[in-house]
N, C-alpha and C positions, 0 to 999 in steps of 0.2 A: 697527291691530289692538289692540282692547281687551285687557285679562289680567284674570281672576280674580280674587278676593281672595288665594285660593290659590296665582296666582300670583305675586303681588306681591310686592316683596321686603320682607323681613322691617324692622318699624322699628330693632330696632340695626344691621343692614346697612346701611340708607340714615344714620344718623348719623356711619358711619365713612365711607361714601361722599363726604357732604358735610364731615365733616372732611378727610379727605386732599387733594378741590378746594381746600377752604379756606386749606388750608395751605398750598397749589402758589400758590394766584394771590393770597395775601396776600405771600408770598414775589418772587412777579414785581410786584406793583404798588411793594413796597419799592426793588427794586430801582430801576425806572421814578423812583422819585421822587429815587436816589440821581444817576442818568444825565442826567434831566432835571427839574430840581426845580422846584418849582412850582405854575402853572398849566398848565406847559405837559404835565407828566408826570403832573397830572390829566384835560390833558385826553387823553392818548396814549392813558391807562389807559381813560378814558370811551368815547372812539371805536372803541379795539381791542373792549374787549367789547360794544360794539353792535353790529360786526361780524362777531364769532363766536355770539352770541346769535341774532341774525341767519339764521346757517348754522344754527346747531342747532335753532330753531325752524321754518325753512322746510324743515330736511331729517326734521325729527317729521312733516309734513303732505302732502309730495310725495315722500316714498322712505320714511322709515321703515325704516331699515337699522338706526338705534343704536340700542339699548337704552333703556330707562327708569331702571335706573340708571347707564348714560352720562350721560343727563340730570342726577344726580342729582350723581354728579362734576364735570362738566363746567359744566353752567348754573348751578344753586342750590349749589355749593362753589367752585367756580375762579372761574367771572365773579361770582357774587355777592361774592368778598372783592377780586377784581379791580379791578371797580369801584367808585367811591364817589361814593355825592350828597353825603356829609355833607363834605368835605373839598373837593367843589366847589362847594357852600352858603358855607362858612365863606371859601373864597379870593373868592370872588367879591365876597363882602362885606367886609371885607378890604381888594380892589385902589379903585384909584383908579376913581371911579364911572364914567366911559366906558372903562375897560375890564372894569369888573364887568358892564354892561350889552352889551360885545361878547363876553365869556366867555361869558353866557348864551346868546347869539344862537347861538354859534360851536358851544359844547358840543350844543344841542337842534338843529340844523340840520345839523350834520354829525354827529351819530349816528343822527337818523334817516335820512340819508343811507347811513350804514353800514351799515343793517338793513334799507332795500331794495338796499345790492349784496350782500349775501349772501345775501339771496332771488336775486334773479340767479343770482349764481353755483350757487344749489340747482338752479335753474329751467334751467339750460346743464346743467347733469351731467346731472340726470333729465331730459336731453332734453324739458322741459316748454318749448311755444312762449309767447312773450311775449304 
């Protein structure tokens, strides 16, 4: 369902929107690096939100229950500071070159992995067949 301009939410709404995601999943990716440091809490960070991007993108197109600015928290504030290319650009280049070249593999193979099972998972709730 399309909205208005009228009904759009206002731009300083959505700046607060995506600051408070911001904050939430820069706060968790901290965290993640402190738990598991690394590449590897790059790559948790990576794959976690390719999996709820995932959901939230398949759940905009086959149900449409959340909001736009859910979206606006959620996608472009939380997973945008959730995840980082810039930090798995830099470790990749960084580690010892066969495993910068299996961090790459691992990172783009299993997140797009993650972003068809949370299509899935949209596709099982709303009852959509495979």
């Amino acid at each position: 369902m399309s909205r208005t301009a009228a009904q759009r939410p206002r731009m300083r709404n959505v700046v607060v929107l995506v600051a408070v995601g911001g904050f939430a999943g820069a706060n968790l990716r901290h965290f993640l690096s402190l738990v598991v440091p690394g590449l590897g809490g790059t790559f948790t960070a990576n794959v976690l939100g390719c999996l709820a991007l995932g959901v939230l993108s398949y759940e905009a197109e086959l149900v449409g229950v959340l909001s736009e600015e859910t979206w606006y928290l959620a996608a472009t504030g939380f997973l945008g500071s959730l995840t980082t290319y810039s930090t798995f650009a830099l470790e990749t280049v960084q580690a010892a070159p066969l495993l910068g070249v299996a961090n790459v593999a691992a990172n783009y193979a299993v997140g797009f992995a993650a972003v068809l099972f949370g299509r899935r998972i949209v596709r099982r709730v709303a009852g959509v067949r495979e």
